[in-house]
N, C-alpha and C positions, 0 to 999 in steps of 0.2 A: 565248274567254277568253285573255288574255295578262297576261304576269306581271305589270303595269301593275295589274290589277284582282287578282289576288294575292299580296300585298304577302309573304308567307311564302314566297316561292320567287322565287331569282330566277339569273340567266345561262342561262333555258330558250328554245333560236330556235324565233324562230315557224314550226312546222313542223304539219304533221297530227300527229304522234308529239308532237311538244312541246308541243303543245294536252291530246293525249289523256294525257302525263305529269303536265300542272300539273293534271286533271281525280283525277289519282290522289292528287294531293297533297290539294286540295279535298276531296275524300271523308274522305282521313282525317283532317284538319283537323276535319270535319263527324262524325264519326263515325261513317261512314255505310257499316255493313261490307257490307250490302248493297248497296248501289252499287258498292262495291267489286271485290264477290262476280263482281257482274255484269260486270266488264272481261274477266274469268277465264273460257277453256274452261270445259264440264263437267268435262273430264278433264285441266285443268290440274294441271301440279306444280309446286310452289316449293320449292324447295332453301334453307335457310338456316344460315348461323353466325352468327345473333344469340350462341348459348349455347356458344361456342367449339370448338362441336363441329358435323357436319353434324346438321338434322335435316330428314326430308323430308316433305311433306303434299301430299296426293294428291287431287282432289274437291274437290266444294264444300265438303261437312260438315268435312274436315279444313283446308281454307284459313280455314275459320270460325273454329277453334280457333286455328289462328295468330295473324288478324288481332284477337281478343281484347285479343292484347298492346295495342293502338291506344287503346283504351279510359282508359287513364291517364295520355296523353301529352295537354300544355297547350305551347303556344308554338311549336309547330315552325316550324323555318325551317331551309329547303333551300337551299343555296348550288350550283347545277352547278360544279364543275372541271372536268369533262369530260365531254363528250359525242361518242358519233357514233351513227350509224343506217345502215339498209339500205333499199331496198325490194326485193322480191320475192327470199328474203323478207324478210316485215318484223322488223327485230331493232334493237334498242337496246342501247347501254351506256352507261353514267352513272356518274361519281366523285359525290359529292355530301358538302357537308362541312354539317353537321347539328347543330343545337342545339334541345334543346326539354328540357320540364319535365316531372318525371316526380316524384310523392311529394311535392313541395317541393320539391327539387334538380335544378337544372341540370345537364342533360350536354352534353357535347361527341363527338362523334364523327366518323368517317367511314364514307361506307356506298359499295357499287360494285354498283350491281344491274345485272343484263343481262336483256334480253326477247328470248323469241321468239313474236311476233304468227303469229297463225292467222283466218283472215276477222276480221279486225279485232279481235281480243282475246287476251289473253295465254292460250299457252300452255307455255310453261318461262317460272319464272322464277328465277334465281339471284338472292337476295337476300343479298349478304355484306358483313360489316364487317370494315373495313378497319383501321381505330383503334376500340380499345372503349372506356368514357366514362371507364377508368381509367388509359387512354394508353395499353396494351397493345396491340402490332400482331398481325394474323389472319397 
């Protein structure tokens, strides 16, 4: 897949990791938290400040609960500002400046998530926002 055929995301290099990035965006586009689920160790963690606070989720059943959020979001579109990656190991960071539809209303934001890949799937992920949809910086 390349950003070409996903019109919702785009300044991601054609990379193995940049493939298996826009594959993450696809999922939630699709809603597909199961697919999702599946990029994720068992014993993955995702650290986030969506809620301006840390909150951490551990497991699949708790990434479950996170990725619920996904469920109300219409339109997203991922802009990369930044990128870089590793191999061995495998780790990503991404700026990413964000608009999608949520309720009936537009937001805007910025998000900076970082991975660290284990045999080929996430296990830390820092999911943080950087601008929240009210302009307030993290």
């Amino acid at each position: 897949m390349t950003t070409a055929s996903l019109p919702s995301v785009s300044n991601v290099p054609d990379t193995e990791l940049g493939r298996f990035y826009e594959e993450h965006i696809r999922l939630i586009l699709e809603k597909d938290i199961e697919g999702i689920l599946d990029q994720y160790t068992d014993d993955a963690v995702l650290i986030s400040s969506f809620e301006k606070k840390p909150r951490y989720f551990r497991g699949r059943e708790e990434l479950r609960e996170h990725f619920k959020g996904i469920l109300g979001i219409e339109g997203l579109q991922s802009e990369v500002v930044f990128w870089a990656e590793t191999e061995n190991p495998t780790t990503l960071m991404v700026t990413e400046a964000i608009t999608l539809q949520a309720g009936g209303q537009e937001a805007r934001m910025r998000f900076a998530d970082s991975w660290v890949l284990r045999d080929g799937k996430i296990a830390i992920h820092f999911a943080g926002m950087v601008q929240y949809p009210d302009g307030s910086l993290a």
